[in-house]
ChimeraX commands (.cxc) that place a marker at each C-alpha (Angstrom):
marker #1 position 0.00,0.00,0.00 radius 0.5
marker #1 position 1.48,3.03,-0.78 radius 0.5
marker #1 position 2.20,5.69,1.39 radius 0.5
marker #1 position 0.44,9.12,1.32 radius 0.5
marker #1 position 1.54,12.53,2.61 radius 0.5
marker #1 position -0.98,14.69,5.11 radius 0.5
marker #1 position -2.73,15.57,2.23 radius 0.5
marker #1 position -3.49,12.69,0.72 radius 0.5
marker #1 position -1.47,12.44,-1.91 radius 0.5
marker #1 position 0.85,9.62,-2.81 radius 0.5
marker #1 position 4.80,10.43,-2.92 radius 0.5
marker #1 position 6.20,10.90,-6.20 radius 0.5
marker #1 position 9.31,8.50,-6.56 radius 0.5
marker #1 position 12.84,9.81,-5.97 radius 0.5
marker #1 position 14.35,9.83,-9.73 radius 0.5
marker #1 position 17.68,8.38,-9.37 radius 0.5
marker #1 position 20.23,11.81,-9.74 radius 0.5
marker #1 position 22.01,12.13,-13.06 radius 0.5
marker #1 position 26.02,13.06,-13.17 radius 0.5
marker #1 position 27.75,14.32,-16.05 radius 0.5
marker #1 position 29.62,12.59,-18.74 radius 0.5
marker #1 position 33.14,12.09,-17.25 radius 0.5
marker #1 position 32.24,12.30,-12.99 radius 0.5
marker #1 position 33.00,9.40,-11.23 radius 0.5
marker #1 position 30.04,7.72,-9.91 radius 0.5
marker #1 position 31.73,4.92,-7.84 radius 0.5
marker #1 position 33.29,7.44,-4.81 radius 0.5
marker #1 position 33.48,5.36,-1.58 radius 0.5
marker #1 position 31.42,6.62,1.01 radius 0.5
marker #1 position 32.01,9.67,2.89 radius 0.5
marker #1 position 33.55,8.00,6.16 radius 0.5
marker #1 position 36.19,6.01,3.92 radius 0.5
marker #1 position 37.43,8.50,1.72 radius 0.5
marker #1 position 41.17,9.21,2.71 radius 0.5
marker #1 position 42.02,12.41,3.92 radius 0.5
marker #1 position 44.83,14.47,1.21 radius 0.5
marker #1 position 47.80,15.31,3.05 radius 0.5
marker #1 position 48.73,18.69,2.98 radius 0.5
marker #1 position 52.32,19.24,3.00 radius 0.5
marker #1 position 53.70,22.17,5.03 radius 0.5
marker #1 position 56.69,23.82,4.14 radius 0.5
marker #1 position 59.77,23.28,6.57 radius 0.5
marker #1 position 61.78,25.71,8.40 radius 0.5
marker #1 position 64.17,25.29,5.60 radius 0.5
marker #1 position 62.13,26.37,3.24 radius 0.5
marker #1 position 60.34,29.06,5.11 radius 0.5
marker #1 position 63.83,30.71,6.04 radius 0.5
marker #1 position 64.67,34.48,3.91 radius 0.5
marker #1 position 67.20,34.56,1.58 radius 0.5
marker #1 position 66.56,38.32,0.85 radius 0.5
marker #1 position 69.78,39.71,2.35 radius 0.5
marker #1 position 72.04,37.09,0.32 radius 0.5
marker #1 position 70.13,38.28,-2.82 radius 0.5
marker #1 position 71.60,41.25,-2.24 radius 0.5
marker #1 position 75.07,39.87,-1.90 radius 0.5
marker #1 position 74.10,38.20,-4.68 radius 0.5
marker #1 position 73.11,41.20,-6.77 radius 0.5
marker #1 position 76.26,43.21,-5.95 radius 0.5
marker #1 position 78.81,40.34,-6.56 radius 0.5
marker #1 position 77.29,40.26,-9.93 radius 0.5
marker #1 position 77.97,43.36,-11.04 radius 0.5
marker #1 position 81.86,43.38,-9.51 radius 0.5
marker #1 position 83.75,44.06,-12.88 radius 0.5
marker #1 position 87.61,45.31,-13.55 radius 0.5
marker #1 position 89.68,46.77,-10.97 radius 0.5
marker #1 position 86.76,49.25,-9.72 radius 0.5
marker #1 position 83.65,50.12,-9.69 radius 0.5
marker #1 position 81.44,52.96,-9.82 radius 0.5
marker #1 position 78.41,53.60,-6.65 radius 0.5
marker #1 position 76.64,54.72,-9.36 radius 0.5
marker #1 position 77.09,50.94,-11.24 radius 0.5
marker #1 position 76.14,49.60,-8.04 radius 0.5
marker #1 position 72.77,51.64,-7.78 radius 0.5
marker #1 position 71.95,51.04,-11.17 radius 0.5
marker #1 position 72.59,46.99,-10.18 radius 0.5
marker #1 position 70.04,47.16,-7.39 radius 0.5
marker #1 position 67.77,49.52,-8.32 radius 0.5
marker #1 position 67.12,52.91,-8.02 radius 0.5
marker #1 position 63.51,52.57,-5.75 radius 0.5
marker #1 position 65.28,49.58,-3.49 radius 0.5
marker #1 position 65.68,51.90,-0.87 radius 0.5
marker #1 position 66.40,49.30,1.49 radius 0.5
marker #1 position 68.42,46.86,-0.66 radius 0.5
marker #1 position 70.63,50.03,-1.01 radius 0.5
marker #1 position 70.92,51.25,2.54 radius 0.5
marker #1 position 72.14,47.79,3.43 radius 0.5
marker #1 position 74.82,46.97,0.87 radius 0.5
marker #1 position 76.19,50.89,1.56 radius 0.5
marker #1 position 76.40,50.22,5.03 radius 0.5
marker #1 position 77.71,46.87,4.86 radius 0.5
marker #1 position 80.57,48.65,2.73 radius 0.5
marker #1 position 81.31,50.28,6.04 radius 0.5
marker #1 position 81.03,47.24,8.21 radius 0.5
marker #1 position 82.96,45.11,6.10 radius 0.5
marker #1 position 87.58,45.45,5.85 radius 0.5
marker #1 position 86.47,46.95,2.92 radius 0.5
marker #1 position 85.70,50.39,5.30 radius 0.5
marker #1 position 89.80,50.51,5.39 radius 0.5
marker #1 position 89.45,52.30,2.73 radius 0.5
marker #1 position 89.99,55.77,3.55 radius 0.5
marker #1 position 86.62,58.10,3.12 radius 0.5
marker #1 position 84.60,55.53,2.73 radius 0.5
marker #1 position 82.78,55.82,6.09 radius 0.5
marker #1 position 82.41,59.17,5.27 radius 0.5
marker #1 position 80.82,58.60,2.19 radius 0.5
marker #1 position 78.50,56.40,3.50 radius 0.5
marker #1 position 77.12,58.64,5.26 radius 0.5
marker #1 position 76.29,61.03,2.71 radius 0.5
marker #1 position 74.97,58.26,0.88 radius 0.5
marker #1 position 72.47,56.81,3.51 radius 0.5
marker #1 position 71.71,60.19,4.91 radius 0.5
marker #1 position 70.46,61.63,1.51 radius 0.5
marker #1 position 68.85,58.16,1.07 radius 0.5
marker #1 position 66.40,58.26,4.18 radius 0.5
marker #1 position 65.99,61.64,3.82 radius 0.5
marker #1 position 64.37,60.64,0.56 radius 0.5
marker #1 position 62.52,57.75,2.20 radius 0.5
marker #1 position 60.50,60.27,4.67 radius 0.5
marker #1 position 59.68,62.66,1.43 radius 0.5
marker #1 position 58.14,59.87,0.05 radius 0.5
marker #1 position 60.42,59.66,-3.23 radius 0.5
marker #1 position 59.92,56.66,-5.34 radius 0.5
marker #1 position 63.38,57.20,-6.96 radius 0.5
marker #1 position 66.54,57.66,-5.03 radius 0.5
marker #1 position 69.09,60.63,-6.42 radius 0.5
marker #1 position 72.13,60.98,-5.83 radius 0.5
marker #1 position 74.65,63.85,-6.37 radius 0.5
marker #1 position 77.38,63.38,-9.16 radius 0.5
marker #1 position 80.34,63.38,-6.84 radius 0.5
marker #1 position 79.38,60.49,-5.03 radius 0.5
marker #1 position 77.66,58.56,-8.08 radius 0.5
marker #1 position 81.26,58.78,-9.73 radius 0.5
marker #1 position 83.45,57.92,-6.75 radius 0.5
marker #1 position 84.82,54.54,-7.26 radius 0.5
marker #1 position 85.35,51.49,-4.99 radius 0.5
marker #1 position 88.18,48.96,-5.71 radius 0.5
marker #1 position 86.69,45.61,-6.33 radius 0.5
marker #1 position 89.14,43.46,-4.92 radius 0.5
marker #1 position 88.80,44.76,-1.29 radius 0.5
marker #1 position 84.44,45.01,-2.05 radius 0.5
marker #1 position 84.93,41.02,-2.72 radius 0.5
marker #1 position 86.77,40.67,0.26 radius 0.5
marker #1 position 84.00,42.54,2.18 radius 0.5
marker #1 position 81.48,40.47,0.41 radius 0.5
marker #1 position 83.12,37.14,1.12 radius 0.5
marker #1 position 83.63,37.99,4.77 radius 0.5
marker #1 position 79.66,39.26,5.59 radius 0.5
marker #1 position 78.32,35.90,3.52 radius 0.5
marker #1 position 79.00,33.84,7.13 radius 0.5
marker #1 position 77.33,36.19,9.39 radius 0.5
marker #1 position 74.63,37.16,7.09 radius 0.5
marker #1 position 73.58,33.43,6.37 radius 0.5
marker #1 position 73.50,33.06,10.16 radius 0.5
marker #1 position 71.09,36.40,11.02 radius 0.5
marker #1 position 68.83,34.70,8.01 radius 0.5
marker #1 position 67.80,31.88,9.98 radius 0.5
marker #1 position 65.99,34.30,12.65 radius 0.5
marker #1 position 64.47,36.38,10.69 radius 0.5
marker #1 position 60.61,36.52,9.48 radius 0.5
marker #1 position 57.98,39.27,8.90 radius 0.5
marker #1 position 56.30,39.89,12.45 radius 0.5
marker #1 position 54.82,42.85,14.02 radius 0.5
marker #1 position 54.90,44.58,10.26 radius 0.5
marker #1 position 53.06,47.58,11.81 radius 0.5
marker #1 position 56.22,49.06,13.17 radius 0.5
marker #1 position 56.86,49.96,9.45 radius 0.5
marker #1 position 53.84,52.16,8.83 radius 0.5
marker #1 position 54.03,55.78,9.69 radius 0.5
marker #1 position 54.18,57.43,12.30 radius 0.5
marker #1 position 56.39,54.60,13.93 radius 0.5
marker #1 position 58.67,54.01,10.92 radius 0.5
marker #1 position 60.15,57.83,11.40 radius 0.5
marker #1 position 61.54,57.07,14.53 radius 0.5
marker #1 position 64.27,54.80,13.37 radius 0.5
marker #1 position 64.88,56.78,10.36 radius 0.5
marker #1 position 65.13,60.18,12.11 radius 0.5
marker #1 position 67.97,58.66,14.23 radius 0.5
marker #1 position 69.68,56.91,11.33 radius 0.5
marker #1 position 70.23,60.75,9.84 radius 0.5
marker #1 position 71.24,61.50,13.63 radius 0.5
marker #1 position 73.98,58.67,13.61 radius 0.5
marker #1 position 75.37,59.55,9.59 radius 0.5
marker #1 position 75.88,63.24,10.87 radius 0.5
marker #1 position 78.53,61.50,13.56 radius 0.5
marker #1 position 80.30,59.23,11.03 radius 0.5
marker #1 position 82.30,60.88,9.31 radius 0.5
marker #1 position 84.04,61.65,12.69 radius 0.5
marker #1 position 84.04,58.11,13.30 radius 0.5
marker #1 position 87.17,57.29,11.03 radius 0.5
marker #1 position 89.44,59.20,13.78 radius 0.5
marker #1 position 88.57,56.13,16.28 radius 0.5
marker #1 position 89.21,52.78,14.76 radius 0.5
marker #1 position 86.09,50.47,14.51 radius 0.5
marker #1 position 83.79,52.86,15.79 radius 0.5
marker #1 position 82.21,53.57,12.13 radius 0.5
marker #1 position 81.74,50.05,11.44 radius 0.5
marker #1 position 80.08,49.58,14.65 radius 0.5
marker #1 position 77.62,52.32,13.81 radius 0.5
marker #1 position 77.48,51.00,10.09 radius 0.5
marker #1 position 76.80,47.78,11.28 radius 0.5
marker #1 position 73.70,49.27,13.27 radius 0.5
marker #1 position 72.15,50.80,10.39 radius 0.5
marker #1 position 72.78,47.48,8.73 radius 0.5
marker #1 position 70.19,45.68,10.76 radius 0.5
marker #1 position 67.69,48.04,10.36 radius 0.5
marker #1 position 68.30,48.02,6.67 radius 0.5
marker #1 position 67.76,44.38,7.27 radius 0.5
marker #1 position 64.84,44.13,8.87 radius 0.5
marker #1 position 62.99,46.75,6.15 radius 0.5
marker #1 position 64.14,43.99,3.91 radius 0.5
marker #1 position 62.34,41.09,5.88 radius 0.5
marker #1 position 59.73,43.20,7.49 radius 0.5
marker #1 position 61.23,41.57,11.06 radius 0.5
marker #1 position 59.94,44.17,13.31 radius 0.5
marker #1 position 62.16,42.40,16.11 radius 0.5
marker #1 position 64.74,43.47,14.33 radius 0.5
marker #1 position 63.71,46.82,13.78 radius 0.5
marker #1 position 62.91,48.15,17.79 radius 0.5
marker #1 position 66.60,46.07,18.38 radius 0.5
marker #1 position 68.65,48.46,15.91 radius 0.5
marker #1 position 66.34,51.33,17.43 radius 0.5
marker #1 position 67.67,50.37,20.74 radius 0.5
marker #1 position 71.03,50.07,19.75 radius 0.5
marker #1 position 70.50,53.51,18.28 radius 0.5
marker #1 position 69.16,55.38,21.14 radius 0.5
marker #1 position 72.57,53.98,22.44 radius 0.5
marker #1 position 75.23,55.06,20.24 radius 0.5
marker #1 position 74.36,58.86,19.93 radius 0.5
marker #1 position 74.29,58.86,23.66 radius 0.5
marker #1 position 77.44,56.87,24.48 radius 0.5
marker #1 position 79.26,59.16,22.04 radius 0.5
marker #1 position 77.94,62.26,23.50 radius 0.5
marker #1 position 79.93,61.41,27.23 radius 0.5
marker #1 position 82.63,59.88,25.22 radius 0.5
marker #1 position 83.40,62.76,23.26 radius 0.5
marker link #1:1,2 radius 0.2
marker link #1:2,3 radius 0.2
marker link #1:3,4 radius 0.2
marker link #1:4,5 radius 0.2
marker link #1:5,6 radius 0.2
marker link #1:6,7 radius 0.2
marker link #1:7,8 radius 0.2
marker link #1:8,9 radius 0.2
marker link #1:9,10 radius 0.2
marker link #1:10,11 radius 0.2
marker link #1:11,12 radius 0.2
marker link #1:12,13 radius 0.2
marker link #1:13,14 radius 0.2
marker link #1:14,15 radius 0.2
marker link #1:15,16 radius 0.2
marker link #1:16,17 radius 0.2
marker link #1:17,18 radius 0.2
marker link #1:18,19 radius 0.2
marker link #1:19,20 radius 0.2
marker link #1:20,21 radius 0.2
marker link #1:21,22 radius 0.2
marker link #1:22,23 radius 0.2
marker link #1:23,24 radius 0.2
marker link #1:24,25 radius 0.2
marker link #1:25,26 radius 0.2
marker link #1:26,27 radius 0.2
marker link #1:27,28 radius 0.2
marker link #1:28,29 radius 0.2
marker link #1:29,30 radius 0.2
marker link #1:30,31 radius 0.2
marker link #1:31,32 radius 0.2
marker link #1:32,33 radius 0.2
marker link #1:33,34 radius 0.2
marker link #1:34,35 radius 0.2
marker link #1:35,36 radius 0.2
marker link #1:36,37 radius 0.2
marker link #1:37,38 radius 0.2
marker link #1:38,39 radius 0.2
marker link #1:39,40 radius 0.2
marker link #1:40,41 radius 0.2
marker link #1:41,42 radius 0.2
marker link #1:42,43 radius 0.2
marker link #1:43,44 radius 0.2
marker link #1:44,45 radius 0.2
marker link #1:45,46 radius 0.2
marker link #1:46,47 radius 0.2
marker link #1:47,48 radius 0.2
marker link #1:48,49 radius 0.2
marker link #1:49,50 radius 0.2
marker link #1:50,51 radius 0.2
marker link #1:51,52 radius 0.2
marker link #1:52,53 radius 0.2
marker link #1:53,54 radius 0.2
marker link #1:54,55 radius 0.2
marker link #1:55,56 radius 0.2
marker link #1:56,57 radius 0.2
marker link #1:57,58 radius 0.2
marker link #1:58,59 radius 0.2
marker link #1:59,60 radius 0.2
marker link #1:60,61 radius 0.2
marker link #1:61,62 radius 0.2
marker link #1:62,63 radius 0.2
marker link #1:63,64 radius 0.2
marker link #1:64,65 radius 0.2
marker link #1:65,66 radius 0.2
marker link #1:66,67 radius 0.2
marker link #1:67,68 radius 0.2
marker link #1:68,69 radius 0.2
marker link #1:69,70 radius 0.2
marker link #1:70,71 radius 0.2
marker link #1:71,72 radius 0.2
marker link #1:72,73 radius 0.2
marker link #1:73,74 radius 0.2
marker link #1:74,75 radius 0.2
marker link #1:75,76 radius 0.2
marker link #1:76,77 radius 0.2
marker link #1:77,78 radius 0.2
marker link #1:78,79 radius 0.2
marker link #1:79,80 radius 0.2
marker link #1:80,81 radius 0.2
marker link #1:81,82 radius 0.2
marker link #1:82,83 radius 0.2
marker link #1:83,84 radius 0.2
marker link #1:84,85 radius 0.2
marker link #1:85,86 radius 0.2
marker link #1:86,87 radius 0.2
marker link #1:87,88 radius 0.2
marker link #1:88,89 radius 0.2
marker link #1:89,90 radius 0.2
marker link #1:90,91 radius 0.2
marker link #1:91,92 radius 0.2
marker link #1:92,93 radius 0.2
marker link #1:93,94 radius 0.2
marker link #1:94,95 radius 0.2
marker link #1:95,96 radius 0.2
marker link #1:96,97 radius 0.2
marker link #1:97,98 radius 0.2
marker link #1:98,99 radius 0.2
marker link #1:99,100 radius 0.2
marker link #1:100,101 radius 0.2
marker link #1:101,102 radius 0.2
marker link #1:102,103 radius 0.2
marker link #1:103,104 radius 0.2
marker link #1:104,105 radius 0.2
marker link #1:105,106 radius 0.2
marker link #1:106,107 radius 0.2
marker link #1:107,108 radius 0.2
marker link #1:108,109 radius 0.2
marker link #1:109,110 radius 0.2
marker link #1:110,111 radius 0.2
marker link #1:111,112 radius 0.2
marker link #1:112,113 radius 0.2
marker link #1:113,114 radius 0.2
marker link #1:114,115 radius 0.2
marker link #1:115,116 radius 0.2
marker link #1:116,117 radius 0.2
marker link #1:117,118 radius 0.2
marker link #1:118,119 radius 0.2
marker link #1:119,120 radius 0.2
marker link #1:120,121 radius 0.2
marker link #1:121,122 radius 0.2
marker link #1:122,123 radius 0.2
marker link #1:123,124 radius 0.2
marker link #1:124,125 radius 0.2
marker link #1:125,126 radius 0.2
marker link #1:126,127 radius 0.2
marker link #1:127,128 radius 0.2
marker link #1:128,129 radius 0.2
marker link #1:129,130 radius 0.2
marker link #1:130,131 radius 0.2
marker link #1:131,132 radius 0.2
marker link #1:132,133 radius 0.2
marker link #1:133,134 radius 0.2
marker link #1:134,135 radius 0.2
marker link #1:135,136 radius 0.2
marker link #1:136,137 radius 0.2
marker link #1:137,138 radius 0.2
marker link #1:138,139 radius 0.2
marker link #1:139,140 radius 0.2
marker link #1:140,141 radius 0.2
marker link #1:141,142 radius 0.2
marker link #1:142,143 radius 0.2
marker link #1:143,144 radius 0.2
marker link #1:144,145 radius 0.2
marker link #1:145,146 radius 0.2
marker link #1:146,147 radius 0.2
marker link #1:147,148 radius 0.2
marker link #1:148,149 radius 0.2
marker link #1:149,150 radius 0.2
marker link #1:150,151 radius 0.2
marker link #1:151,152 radius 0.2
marker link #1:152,153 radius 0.2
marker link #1:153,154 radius 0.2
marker link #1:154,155 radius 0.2
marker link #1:155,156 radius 0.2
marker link #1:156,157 radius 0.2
marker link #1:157,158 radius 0.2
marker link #1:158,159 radius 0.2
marker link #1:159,160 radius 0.2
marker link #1:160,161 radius 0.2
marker link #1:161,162 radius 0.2
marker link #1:162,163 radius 0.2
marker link #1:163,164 radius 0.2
marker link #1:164,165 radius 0.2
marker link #1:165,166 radius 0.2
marker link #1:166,167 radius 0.2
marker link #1:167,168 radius 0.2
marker link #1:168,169 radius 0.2
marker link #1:169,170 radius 0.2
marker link #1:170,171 radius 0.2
marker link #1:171,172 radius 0.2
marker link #1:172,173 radius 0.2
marker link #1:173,174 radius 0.2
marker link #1:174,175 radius 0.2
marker link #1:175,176 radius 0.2
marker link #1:176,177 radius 0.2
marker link #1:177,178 radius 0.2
marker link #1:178,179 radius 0.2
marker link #1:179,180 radius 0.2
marker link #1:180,181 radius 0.2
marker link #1:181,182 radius 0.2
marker link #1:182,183 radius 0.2
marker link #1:183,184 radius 0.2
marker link #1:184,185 radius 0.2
marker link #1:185,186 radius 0.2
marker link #1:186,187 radius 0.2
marker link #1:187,188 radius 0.2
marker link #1:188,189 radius 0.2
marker link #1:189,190 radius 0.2
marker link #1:190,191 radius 0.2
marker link #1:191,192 radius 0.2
marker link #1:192,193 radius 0.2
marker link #1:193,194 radius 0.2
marker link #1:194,195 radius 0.2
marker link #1:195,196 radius 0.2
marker link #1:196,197 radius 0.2
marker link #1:197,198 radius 0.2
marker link #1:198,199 radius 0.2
marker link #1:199,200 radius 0.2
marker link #1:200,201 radius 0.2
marker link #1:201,202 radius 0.2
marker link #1:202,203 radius 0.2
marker link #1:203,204 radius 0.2
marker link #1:204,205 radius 0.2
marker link #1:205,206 radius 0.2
marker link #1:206,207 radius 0.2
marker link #1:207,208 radius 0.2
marker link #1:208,209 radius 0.2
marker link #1:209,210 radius 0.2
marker link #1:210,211 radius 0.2
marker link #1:211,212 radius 0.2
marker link #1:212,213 radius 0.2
marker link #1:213,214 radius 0.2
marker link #1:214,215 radius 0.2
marker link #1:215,216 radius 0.2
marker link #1:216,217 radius 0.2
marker link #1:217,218 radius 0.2
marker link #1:218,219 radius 0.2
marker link #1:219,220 radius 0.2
marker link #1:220,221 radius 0.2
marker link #1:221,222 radius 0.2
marker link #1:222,223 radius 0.2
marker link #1:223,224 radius 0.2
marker link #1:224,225 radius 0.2
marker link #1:225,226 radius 0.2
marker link #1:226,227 radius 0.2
marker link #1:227,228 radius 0.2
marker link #1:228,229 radius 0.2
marker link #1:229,230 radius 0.2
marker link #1:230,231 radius 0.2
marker link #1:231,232 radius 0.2
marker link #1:232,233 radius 0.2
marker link #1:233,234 radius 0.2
marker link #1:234,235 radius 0.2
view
C-alpha cells in the first residue's frame, strides 16, 4: 500500500540523480574517503634569503679593478631603498671600510637616502660626486666574502612579524635617528672600529625593512638610542 503525505497524496518516486559525462560515480562513502595530506613547508624552506640576494646582486655586477656607486645603484635599483641602505652600510662594516673616506661617504649616501625615504620619493638621487666615486673591487669582494658567514647566520631568525612598526608614524623614529647617527660618522674614522660599529647598526635596520622583522627593527632602534648617547659622554 502506498504511502500518502498529510494531504493525501501519494509520494512521487525519488528519480535516481544524473552526473555528467566524465564524474566518477563509484566514490566510496564519505567516512572512507582518505584524507589528502597537505604538505607544510619546513623551516628550511620558510627561512629568507633576501639579504644574500643582495650579496648576490652586488657580486654580480663586480667588474675590472673598480667600480662605480653609481654601477652599483643602477645593479640594485634605483627605488630599493632598502636593498641600497644595506649593501652601503655593509661597505662600512665590512675590511672593505679601510678604505679611507669611505665611512664618510657612506654617510652622505644613507643620509640623503632616508631623507628621501620620509619625502616619500619613489626614486633615489644621488649627487654626481658620489655617483662617480669609485670602490676597488678586490677589497668590495673581500668585504662580500667575509659578511656571507654572518649574514647566512642572522637569516635563519628572521621573518615578517609585528609589520606595523613599518607604517608611519612609527617608521620615522628609526629613520630620524639613522640621519642622527650619519651626521657623527664621518668623525668616526678618527677612532678605529667605531664607524663600522655604527654601520653595522644601520645594517640591521636596513635588514629588517628587507624582511619586514619588526624584532629586528625596535633592536637596531635600541642600539641607536645607544650610540648617539654613548658618544655624546665619550666625546
Amino acid at each position: 500500500m502506498a504511502r500518502l503525505k498529510e494531504s493525501g497524496q501519494p509520494l512521487r518516486r525519488q528519480e535516481p540523480r544524473a552526473f555528467p559525462a566524465g564524474y566518477p560515480t563509484d566514490r566510496p562513502p564519505r567516512n572512507q574517503r582518505v584524507r589528502r595530506h597537505v604538505s607544510t613547508p619546513s623551516k628550511h624552506a620558510r627561512q629568507t634569503h633576501a639579504l644574500s640576494d643582495v650579496l648576490d646582486e652586488l657580486e654580480n655586477t663586480v667588474q675590472g679593478k673598480s667600480i662605480r656607486v653609481d654601477d652599483v645603484i643602477e645593479a640594485l635599483g634605483r627605488s630599493s631603498f632598502a636593498s641600497l641602505m644595506l649593501v652601503f652600510s655593509l661597505i662600512s662594516t665590512s675590511p672593505a671600510s679601510a678604505i679611507p673616506g669611505v665611512t664618510a661617504v657612506v654617510a652622505v649616501l644613507v643620509f640623503i637616502l632616508v631623507a628621501q625615504m620620509m619625502l616619500g620619493r619613489e626614486s633615489l638621487w644621488l649627487p654626481s660626486f658620489i655617483t662617480r666615486r669609485k670602490l676597488s673591487t678586490d677589497k668590495l669582494c673581500k668585504g662580500i666574502k667575509w659578511l656571507r658567514k654572518p649574514v647566512r647566520f642572522v637569516e635563519r631568525f628572521l621573518k615578517p612579524r609585528f609589520t606595523w612598526f613599518f607604517h608611519r608614524p612609527w617608521i620615522w623614529v628609526p629613520l630620524i635617528l639613522v640621519m642622527a647617527l650619519t651626521l657623527f660618522m664621518p668623525f668616526m674614522e678618527i677612532v678605529p672600529t667605531s664607524g663600522s660599529i655604527a654601520s653595522g647598526v644601520i645594517a640591521l635596520f636596513a635588514a629588517s625593512l628587507l624582511t619586514r622583522d619588526g624584532v629586528l627593527a625596535l633592536a637596531s632602534l635600541a642600539l641607536l638610542s645607544v650610540i648617539p648617547v654613548t658618544l655624546y659622554y665619550w666625546i
